[in-house]
N, C-alpha and C positions, 0 to 999 in steps of 0.2 A: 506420644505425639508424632505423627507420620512427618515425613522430610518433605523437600522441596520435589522430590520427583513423583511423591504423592499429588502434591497441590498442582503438578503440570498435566500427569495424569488425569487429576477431577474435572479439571478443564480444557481440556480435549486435544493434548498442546504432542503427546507420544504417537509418532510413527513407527519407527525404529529406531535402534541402539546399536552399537556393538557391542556391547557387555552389560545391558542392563541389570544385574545382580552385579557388577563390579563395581560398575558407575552409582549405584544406590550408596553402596559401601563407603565410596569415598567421598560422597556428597555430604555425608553423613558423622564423616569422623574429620575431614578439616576444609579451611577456605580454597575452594577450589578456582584458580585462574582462568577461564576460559573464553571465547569470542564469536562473535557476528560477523563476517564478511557483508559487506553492501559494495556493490560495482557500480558506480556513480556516471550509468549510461545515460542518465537525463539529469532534468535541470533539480526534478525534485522527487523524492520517495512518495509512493503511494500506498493507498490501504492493502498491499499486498505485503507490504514490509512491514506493518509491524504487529504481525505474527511473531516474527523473533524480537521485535524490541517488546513486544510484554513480557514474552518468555525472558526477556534477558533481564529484565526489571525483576520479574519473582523471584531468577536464580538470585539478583541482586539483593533483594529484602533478606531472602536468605542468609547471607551471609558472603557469597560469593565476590570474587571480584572480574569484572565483564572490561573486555575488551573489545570495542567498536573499531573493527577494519574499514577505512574506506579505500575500495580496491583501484584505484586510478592506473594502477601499474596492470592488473588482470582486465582492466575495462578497456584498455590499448588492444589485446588481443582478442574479448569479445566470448562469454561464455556461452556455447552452445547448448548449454541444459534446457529443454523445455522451448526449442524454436527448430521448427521444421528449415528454416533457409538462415544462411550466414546473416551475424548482424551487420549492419553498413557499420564500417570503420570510422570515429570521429578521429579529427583533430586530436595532436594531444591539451592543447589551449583549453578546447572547448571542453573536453576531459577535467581540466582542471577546474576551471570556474564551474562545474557540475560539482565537483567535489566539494568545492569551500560552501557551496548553499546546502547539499544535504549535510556538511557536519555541523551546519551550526543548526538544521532540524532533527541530528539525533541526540544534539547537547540539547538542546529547549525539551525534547519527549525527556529524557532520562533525565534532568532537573527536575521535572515534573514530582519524582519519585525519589530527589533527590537523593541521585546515582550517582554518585559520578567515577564516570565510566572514563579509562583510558583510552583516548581516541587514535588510533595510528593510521597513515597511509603505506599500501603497500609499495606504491614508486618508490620510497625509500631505498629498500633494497632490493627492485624488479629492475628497477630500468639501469642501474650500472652493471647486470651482469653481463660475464662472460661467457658468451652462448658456447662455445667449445668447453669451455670448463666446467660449463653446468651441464652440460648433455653427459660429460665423465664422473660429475659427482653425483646426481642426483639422475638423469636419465637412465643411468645404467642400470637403476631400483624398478624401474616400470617394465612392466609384460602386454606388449600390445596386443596379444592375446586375452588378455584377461581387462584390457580398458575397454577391448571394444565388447564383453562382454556385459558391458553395464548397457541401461538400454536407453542412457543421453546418445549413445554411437551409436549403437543398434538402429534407433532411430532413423537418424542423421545418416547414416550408410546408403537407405532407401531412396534418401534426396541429394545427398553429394554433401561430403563432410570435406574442407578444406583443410591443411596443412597446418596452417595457423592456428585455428579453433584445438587442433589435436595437441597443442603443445598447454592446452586451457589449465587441464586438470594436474600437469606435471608443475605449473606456477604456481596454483591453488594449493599442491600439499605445500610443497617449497615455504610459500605463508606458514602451514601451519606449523614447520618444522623449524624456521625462523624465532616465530613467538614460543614456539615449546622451550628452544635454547635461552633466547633472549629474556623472556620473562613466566616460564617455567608455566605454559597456559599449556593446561592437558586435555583440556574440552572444546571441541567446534560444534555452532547448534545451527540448524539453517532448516527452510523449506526443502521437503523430501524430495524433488528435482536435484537435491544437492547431493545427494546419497553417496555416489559414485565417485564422487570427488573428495568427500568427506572420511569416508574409506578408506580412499589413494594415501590420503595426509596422514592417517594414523598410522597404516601403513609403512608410509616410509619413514615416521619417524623409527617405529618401532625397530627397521633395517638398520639406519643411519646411525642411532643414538640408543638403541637399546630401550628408553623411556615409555613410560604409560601415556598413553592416548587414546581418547576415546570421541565417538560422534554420538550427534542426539540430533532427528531430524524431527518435523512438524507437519502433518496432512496438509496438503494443498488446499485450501477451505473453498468450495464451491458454493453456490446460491440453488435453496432448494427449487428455484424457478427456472432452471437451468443455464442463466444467463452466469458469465465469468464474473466469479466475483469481482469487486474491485473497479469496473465495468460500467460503463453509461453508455446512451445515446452517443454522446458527445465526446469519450473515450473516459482516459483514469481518473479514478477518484484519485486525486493529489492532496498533497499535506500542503502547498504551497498555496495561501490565497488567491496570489496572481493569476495561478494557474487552472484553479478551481475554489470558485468564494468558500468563504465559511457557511452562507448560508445554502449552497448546495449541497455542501459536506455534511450540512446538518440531514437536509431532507432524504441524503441516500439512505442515511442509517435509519431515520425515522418510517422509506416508506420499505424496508426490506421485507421478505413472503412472512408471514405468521410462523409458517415451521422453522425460520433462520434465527429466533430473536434470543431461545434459549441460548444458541450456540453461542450465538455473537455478543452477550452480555460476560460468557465465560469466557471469550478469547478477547475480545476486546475492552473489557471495563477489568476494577480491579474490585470491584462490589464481592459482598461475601456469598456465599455460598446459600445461607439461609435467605438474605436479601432476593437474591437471582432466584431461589425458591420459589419466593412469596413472589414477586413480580411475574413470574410466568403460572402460577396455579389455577389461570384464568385463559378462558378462550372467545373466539369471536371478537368484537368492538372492543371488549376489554382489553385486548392483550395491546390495545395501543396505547395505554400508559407505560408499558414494559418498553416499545421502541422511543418513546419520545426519555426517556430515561437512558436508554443505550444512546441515542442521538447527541444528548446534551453532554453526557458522560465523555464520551468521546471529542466532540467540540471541544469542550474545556482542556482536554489534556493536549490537542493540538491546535487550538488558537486560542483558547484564553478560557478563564470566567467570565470577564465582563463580555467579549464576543456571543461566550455561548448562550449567553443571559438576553444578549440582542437578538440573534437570528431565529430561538427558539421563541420570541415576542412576537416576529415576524411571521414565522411560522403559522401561530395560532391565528394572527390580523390577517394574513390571506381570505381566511373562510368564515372569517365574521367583518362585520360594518362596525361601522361607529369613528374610523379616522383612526384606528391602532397605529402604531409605528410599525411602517413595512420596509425602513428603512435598507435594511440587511438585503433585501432580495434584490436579487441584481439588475442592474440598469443599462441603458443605454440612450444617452442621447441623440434627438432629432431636429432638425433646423423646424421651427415653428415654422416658416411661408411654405413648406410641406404637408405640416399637417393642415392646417389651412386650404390648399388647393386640393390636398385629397391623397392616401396613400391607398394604392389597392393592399386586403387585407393580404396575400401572400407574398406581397413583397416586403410587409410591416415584420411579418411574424419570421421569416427569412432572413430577415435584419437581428435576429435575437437567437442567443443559444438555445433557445426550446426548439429549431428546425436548423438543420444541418446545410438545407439546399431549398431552391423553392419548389424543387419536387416533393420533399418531405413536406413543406408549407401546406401544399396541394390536399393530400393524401391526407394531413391533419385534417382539413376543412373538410374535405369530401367526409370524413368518416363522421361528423361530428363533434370531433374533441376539442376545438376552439375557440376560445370565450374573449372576447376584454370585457372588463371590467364586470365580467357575469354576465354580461350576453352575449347571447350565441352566434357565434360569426355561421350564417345561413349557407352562404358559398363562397367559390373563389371569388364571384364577380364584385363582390363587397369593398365599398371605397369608406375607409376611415378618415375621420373628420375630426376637426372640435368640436364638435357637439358629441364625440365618443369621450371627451376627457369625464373624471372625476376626479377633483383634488389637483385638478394640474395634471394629473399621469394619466396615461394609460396600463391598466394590469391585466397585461395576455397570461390565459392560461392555457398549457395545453395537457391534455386528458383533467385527470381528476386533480393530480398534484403538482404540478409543475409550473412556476410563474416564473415572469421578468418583467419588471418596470421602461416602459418607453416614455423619458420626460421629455417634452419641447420645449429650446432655449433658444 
């Protein structure tokens, strides 16, 4: 029976390693401690993080036991992997209240698979240090030769890398070297952005303490349509409702390219191998039962069953009649004596996350792609009415999939 670094393998989860014939070895022969860094630069994770929370769930089913870092103490300094310009510095407050809302979204994921994962913050032990003391214990380990030979700097060099950002990856091993002492964690697993940082940590453990440590990074997962995964009109897919509905979050996954749906069923769902088979062994119109299954799949394990069970109702009552519950899709209310005397259609559709600006508004309509309630908004000049209602609402869509409910109260 093949080990856990088979089942990360099959599903598409190995970039690189440092020792992958070691790292098999000892995955293999007992409970290995390891952890997730998350830097709690916003209010909430998005579909770009949980890449490592599936990965960190299978090591989990495994056997393993996972360690969720929330980095409040490394998000004060601001990591420059993977950003061409310094990030704006927050608050440390605002830093904080970031932090309490993703840890209680990566307890709710990892319940899910009832994990449970030791949650620590690194402020803990970042922010009472001793920067004299720790430039003697721990900086004297790093070769700024060989830091900037990773190519987070390399990068960064071409546009101006600041002082601060450079001290990123000397806090990051520090983390790792922390939890290796403290609770005997010999594994870090992160997006392959993290490579050079993950490295550093082994590294210096291996200086400092003599101990086994090992990294395991994850491919950046791109969208075969070239667009950033993760990625909307409107900006991140968030795990957070407020911040992006559940019934958004359903329709990204639902309307992702045809060539993304195998990938995304292996990295994003926990369905078996033969299941994700059988779902994709078909092409064309069919393989959109395989997305509306990744959709739902996902839904449920970040806002609910009964959520997923609503907005994928919705989903379907969009493009048929009959009064379905479209409840899910999102809304926004309008003063009725508005719609009454008359909204022009791009200031209507402007008013609603489907257009960012009412130059996007524009450019919708010109092109075509514009509907309420399934008729075609003709041009800009178009003044919507009550006589546009059906069911009380208006249901704008723009292109083929994308609605929002405008009710008048």
């Amino acid at each position: 029976m093949g080990g856990v670094l088979d089942v990360l393998r099959e599903r598409g989860f190995i970039q690189q390693c440092t020792d992958i014939e070691r790292l098999e070895e000892l995955l293999n022969s007992e409970s290995v401690r390891f952890y997730v860094g998350l830097d709690p630069t916003g209010p909430s994770l998005h579909a770009g993080h949980m890449v490592p929370l599936f990965a960190m769930a299978h090591l989990a089913r495994a056997g393993h036991r996972p360690i969720a870092l929330i980095g409040s103490g490394t998000a004060r300094i601001g990591d420059p992997s993977g950003k061409t310009e310094m990030r704006k510095l927050q608050s440390v407050r605002q830093i904080e209240e970031n932090a309490h809302r993703i840890k209680k979204q990566v307890e709710a994921f990892l319940a899910t698979q009832n994990t449970n994962a030791l949650v620590l913050d690194n402020s803990q032990w970042l922010a009472p240090l001793n920067y004299i003391e720790f430039l003697r214990d721990i900086g004297r380990h790093f070769s700024v030769n060989r830091m900037l030979s990773f190519e987070t700097y390399k990068m960064r060099l071409e546009t101006g890398l600041s002082f601060i950002e450079f001290n990123y990856q000397l806090l990051q091993s520090y983390d790792f070297l922390v939890l290796n002492r403290e609770y005997e964690c010999k594994l870090q697993i992160g997006g392959d952005d993290q490579w050079g940082n993950i490295v550093a940590g082994a590294d210096l453990i291996r200086r400092v303490s003599s101990a086994e440590a090992h990294g395991l990074t994850f491919p950046l997962v791109t969208r075969a349509d070239g667009k950033k995964m993760g990625k909307t009109e409107q900006g991140a897919v968030f795990l957070d409702a407020e911040m992006f509905s559940p019934y958004e979050f359903f329709q990204y996954w639902r309307n992702v390219p045809d060539q993304d749906v195998r990938k995304f069923l292996l990295m994003y769902t926990f369905l078996s191998m033969d299941e994700i088979d059988h779902l994709t062994s078909v092409r064309d119109e069919r393989i959109n039962n395989a997305k509306e299954v990744l959709a739902r799949e996902l839904t449920a394990l970040v806002h609910g069953d009964k959520e997923a069970d609503r907005v994928k109702e919705a989903a379907r009552a969009a493009f048929q009649s009959g009064g379905q519950d479209v409840s899910a899709i999102p809304m926004v209310e309008i003063p009725r004596g508005e719609l009454h005397d008359g909204i022009n259609a791009v200031d209507l559709f402007s008013r609603t996350e489907l257009c960012a600006s009412k130059g996007d508004a524009r450019r919708l309509i010109g092109q075509g792609g514009a509907r309420i309630n399934e008729k075609k908004v003709e041009s800009i000049e178009v003044t919507v009415d009550e006589s546009w209602l059906e069911n009380g609402q208006l249901l704008l869509r723009a292109g083929k999939k994308r609605y929002f409910r405008v009710i008048p109260n």
